[in-house]
DRENLUMMAR-102989 format. One record per residue: residue in three letters; x, y, z of N, C-alpha, C in turn. Coordinates in steps of 0.05 Angstrom, whole numbers, padded with zeros to 5 digits, always signed. Example, Ala and Ser with C-alpha at 12.3 -4.5 7.8 and 13.67 -1.06 7.14 Angstrom:
! DRENLUMMAR-102989
ALA+00264-00114+00156+00246-00090+00156+00264-00066+00156SER+00257-00045+00142+00273-00021+00143+00258+00001+00157
//
This chain:
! DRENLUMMAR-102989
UNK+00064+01107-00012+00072+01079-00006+00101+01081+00005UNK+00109+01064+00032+00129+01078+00045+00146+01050+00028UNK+00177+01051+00035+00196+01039+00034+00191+00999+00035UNK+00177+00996+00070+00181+00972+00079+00153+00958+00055UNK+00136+00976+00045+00117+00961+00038+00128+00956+00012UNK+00138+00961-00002+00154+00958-00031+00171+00936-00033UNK+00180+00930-00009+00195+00915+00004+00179+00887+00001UNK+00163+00885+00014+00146+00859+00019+00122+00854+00000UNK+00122+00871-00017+00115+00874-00041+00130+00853-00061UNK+00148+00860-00061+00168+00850-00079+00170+00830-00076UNK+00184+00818-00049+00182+00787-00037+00160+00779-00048UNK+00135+00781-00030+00108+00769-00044+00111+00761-00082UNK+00119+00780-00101+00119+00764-00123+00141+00747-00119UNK+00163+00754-00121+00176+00735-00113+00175+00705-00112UNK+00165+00703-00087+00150+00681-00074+00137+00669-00098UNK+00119+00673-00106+00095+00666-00124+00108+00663-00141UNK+00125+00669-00161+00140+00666-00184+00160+00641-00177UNK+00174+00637-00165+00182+00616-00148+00173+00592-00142UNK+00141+00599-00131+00128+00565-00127+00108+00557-00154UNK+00114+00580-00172+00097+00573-00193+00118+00559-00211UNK+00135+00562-00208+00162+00562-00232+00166+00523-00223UNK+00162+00520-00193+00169+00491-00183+00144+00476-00187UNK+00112+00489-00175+00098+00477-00182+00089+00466-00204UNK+00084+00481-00222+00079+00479-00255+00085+00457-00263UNK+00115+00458-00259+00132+00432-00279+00125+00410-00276UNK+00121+00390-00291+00133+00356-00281+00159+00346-00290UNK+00170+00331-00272+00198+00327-00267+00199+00294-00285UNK+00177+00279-00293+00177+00263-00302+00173+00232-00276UNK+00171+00240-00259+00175+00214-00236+00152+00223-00219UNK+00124+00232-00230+00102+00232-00214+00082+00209-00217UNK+00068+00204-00193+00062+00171-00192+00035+00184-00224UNK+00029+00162-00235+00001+00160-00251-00020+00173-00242UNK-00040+00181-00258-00061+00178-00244-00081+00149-00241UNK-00092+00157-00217-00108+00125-00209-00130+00114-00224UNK-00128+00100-00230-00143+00084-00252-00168+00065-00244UNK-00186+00064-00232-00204+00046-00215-00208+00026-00238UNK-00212+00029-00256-00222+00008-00278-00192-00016-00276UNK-00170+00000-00281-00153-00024-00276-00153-00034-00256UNK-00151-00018-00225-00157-00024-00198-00172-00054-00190UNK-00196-00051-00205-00222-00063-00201-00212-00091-00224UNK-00203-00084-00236-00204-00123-00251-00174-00132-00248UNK-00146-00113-00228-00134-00126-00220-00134-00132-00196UNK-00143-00116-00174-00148-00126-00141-00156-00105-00129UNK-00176-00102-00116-00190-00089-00101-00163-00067-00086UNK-00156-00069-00051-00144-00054-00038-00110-00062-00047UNK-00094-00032-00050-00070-00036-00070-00051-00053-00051UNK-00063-00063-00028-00042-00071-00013-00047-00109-00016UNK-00064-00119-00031-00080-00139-00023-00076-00151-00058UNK-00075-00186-00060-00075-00189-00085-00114-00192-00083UNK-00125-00183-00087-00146-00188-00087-00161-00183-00116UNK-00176-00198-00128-00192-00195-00150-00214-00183-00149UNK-00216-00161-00162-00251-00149-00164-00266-00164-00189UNK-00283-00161-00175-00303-00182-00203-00328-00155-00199UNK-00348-00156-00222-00370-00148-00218-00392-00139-00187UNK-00393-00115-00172-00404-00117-00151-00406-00087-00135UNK-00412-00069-00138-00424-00044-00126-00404-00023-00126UNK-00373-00031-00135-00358-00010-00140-00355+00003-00168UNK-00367-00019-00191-00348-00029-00219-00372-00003-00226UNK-00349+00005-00241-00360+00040-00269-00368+00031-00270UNK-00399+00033-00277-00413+00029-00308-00430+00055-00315UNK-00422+00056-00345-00444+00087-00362-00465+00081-00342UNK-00481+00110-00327-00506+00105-00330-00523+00098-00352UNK-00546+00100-00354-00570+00090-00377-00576+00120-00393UNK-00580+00127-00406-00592+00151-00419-00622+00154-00410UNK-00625+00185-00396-00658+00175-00384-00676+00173-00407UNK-00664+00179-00432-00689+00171-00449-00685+00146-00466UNK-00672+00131-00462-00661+00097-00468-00688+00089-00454UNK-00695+00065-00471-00721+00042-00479-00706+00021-00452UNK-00721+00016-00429-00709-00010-00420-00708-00032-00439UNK-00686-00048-00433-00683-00073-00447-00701-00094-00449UNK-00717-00092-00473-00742-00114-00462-00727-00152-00447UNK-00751-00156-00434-00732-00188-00431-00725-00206-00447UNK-00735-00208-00474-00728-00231-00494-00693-00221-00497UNK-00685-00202-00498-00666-00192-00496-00636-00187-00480UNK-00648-00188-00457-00632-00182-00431-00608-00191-00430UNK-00609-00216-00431-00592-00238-00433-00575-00245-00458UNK-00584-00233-00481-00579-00239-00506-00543-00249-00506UNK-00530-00268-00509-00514-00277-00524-00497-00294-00498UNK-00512-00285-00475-00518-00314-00455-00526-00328-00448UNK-00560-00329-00459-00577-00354-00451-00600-00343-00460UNK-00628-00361-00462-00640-00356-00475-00654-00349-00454UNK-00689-00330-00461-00704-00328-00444-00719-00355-00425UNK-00721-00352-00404-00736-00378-00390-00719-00389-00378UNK-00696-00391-00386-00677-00416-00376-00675-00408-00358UNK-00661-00435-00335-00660-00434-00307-00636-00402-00305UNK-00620-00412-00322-00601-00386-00320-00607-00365-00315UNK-00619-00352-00339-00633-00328-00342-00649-00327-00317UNK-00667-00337-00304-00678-00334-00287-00667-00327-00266UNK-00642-00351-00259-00622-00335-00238-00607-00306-00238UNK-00605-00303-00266-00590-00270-00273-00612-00255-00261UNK-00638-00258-00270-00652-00242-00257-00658-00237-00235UNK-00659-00259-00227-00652-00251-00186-00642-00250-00165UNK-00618-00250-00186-00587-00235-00177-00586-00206-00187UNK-00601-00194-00203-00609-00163-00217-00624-00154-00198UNK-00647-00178-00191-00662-00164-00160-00655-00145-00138UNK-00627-00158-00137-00614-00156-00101-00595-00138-00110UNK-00587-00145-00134-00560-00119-00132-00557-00103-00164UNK-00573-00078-00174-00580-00079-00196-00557-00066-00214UNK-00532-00069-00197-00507-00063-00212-00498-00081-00222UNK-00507-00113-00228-00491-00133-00229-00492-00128-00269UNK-00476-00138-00273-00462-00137-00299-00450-00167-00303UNK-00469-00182-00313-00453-00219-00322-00436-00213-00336UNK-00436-00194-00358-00413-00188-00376-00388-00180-00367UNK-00390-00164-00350-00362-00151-00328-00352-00178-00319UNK-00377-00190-00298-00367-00207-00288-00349-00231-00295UNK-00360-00246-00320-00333-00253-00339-00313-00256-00347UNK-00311-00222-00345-00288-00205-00354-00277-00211-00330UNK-00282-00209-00310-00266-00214-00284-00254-00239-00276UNK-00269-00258-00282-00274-00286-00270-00248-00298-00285UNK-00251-00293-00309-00225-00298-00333-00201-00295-00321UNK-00188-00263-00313-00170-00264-00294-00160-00277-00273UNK-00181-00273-00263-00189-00297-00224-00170-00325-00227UNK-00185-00336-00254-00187-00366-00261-00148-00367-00265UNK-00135-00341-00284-00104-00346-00288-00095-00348-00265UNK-00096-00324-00239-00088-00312-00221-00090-00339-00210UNK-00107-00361-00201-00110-00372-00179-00096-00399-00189UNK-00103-00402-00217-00080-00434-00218-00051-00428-00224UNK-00045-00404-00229-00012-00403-00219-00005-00387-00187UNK-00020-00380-00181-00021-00381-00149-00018-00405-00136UNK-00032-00424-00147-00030-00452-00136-00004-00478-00143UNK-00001-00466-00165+00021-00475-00175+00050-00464-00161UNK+00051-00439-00165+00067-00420-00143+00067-00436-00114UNK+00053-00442-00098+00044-00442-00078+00045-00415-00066UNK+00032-00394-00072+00029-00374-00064-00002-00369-00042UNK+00002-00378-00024-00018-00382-00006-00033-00358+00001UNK-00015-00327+00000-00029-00308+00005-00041-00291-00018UNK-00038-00303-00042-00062-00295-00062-00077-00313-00060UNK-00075-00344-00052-00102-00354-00055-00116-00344-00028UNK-00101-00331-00007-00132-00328+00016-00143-00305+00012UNK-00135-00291-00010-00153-00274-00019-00181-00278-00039UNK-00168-00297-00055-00188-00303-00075-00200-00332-00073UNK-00201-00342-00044-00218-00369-00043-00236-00363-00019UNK-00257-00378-00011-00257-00386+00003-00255-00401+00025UNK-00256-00398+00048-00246-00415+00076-00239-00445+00062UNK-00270-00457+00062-00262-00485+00049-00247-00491+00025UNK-00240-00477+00004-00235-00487-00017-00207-00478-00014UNK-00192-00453-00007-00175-00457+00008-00158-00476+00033UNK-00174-00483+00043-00156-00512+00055-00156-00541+00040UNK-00167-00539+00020-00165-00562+00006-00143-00554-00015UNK-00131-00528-00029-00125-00517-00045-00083-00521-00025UNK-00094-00515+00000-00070-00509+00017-00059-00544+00032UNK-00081-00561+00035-00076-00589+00033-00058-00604+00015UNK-00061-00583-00009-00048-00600-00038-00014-00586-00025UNK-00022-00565-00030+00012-00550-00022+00037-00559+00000UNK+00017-00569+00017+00034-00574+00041+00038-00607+00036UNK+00018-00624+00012+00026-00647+00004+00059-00650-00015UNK+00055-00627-00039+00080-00619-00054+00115-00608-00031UNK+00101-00600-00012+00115-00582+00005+00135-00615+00011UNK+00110-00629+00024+00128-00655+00034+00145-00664+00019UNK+00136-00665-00001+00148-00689-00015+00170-00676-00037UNK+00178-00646-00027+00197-00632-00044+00194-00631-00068UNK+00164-00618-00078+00159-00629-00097+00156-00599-00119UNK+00157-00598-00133+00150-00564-00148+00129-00559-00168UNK+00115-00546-00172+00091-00560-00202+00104-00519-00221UNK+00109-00525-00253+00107-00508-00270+00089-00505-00284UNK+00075-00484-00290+00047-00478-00305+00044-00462-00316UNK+00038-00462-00347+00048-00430-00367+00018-00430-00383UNK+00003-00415-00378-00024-00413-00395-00008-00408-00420UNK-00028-00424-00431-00024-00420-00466-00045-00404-00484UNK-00064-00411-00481-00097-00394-00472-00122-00403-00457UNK-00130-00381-00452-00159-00387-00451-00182-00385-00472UNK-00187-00411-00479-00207-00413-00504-00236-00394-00507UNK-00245-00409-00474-00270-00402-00475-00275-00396-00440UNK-00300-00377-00434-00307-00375-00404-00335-00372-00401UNK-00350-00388-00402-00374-00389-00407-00388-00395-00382UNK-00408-00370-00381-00428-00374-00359-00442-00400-00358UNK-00451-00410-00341-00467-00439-00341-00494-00449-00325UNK-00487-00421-00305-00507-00427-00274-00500-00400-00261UNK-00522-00401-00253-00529-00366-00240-00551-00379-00216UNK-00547-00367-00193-00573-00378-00170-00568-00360-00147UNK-00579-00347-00144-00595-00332-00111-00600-00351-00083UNK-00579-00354-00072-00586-00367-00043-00590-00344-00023UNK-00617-00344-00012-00619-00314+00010-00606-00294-00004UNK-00587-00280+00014-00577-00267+00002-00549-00267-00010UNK-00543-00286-00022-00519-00295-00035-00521-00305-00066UNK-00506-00290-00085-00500-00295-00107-00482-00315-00115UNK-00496-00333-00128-00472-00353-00135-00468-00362-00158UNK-00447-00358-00185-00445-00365-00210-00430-00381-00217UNK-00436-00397-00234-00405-00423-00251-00405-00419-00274UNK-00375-00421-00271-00368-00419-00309-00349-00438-00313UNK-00355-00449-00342-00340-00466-00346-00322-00455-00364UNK-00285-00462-00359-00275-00448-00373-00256-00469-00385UNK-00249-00466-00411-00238-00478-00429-00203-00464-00438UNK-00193-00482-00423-00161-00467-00431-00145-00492-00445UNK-00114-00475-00451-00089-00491-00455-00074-00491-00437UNK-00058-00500-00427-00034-00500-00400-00020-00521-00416UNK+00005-00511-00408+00034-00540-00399+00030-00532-00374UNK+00036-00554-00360+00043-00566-00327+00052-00583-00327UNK+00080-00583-00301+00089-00607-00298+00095-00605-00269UNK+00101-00622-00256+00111-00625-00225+00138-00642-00222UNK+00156-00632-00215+00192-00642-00210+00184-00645-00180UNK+00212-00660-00178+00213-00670-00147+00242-00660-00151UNK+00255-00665-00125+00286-00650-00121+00305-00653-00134UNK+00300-00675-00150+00317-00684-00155+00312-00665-00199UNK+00295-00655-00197+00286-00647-00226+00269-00657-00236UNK+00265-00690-00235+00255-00701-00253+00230-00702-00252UNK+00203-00704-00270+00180-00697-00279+00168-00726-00273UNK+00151-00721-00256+00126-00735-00233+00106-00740-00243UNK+00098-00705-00255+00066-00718-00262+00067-00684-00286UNK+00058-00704-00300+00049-00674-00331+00075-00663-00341UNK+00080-00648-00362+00099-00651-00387+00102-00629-00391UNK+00134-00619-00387+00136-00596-00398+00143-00587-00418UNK+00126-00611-00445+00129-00591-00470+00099-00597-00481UNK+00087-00616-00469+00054-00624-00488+00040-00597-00472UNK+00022-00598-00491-00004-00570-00491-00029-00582-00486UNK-00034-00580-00460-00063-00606-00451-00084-00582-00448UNK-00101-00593-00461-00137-00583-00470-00144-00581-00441UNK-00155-00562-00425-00170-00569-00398-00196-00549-00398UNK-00216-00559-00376-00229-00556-00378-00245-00556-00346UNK-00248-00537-00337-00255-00532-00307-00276-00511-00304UNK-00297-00526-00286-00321-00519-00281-00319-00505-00249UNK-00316-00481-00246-00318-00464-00221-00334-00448-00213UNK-00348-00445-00185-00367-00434-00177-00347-00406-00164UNK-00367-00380-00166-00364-00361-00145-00382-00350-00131UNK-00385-00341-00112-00397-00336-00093-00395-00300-00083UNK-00415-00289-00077-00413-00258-00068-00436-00249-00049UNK-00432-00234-00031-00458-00235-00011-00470-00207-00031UNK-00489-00207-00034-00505-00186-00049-00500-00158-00035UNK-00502-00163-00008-00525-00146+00014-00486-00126+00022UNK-00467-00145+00020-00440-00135+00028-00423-00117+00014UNK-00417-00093+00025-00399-00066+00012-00372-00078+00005UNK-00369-00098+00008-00353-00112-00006-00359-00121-00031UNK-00336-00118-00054-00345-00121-00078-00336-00137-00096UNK-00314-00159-00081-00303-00185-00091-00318-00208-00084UNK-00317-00223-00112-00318-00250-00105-00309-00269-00104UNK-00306-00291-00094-00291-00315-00079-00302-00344-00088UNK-00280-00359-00101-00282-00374-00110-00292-00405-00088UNK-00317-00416-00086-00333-00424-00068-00334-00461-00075UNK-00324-00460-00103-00330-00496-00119-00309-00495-00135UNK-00300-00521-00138-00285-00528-00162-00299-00555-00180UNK-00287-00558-00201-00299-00583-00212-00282-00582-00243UNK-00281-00605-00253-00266-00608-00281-00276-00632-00294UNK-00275-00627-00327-00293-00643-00335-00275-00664-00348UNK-00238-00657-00337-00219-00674-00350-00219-00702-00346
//
């Protein structure tokens, strides 16, 4: 073995001792690892406020191939009974897309429901054109540019959400569409320029109660849904 090869020998560990000594370490300021589960019930693309709800991306365990399917008296258990129009719609919304998960979905819709009435309160127009639709967004953006006029501001602090209860499940072609009625606490109030309080109280704790539809195309690799109805039973 001559001279030069001992040589570049040596370098070579070198080298390797070197990028192992840098690589190895963590310095403490490396991003997380990516989390899709959080991803998915806080907004779809990281650039976008967008809400994932239940829909062809969301984990779920597979089944154990030797797991009993769920008979139907069952299926539904601790959302509706067998027969009901509900249940019926779960089912043929399970038809078209057999990842759907009411339970996930829920889980999602709950968020949606905070995200969008302090978005609206905010007037934050570019989280609601993520999470409405066309129409319900310009009625949503009607109100804002009404507040806008009239210098007006609305404050809104969830207190809780009681309850989020499925209500209606239905299959149009190919479009999924669900309502839940959700039962919260909020203070709200709305100041004008001057400070003073217009409409709702910013220290009472008002009971509400709002009935919202969402909407999802089954058939679409898209995996959010969009809030399509509003309604309140205040």
């Amino acid at each position: 073995m001559d001279i030069y090869t001992i040589i570049f020998l040596a370098l070579a560990v070198f080298i390797f001792l070197r990028l192992r000594s840098v690589l190895g370490q963590r310095t403490g300021n490396e991003r997380p690892p990516f989390d899709r589960t959080a991803r998915n019930a806080l907004g779809g693309a990281p650039d976008k406020n967008v809400v994932t709800m239940p829909g062809k991306v969301i984990d779920q365990a597979p089944q154990a191939p030797t797991a009993e399917p769920t008979p139907p008296s069952d299926r539904w258990k601790g959302l509706t009974e067998p027969g009901t129009p509900l249940a019926q719609g779960l089912d043929a919304i399970v038809d078209k897309d057999s990842t759907f998960d009411p339970r996930h979905f829920i889980s999602g819709a709950r968020g949606a429901y905070e995200m969008i009435v302090l978005a609206f309160a905010n007037g934050d127009r570019r989280a609601l054109r993520d999470l409405l639709s066309s129409e319900v967004y310009e009625s949503f953006d009607a109100a804002i540019k009404d507040r806008e006029k009239n210098e007006q501001k609305t404050e809104t602090r969830f207190v809780s959400i009681d309850k989020a209860e499925l209500v209606g499940a239905e299959l149009r072609d190919r479009t999924a569409q669900l309502t839940i009625r959700f039962v919260s606490q909020m203070i709200s109030a709305t100041r004008d320029k001057a400070g003073t309080i217009v409409d709702g109280s910013a220290d009472t704790v008002a009971d509400i109660t709002d009935i919202w539809t969402f909407a999802r195309d089954t058939t679409s690799r898209d995996p959010n849904w969009k809030l399509v109805g509003t309604g309140s039973a205040n």
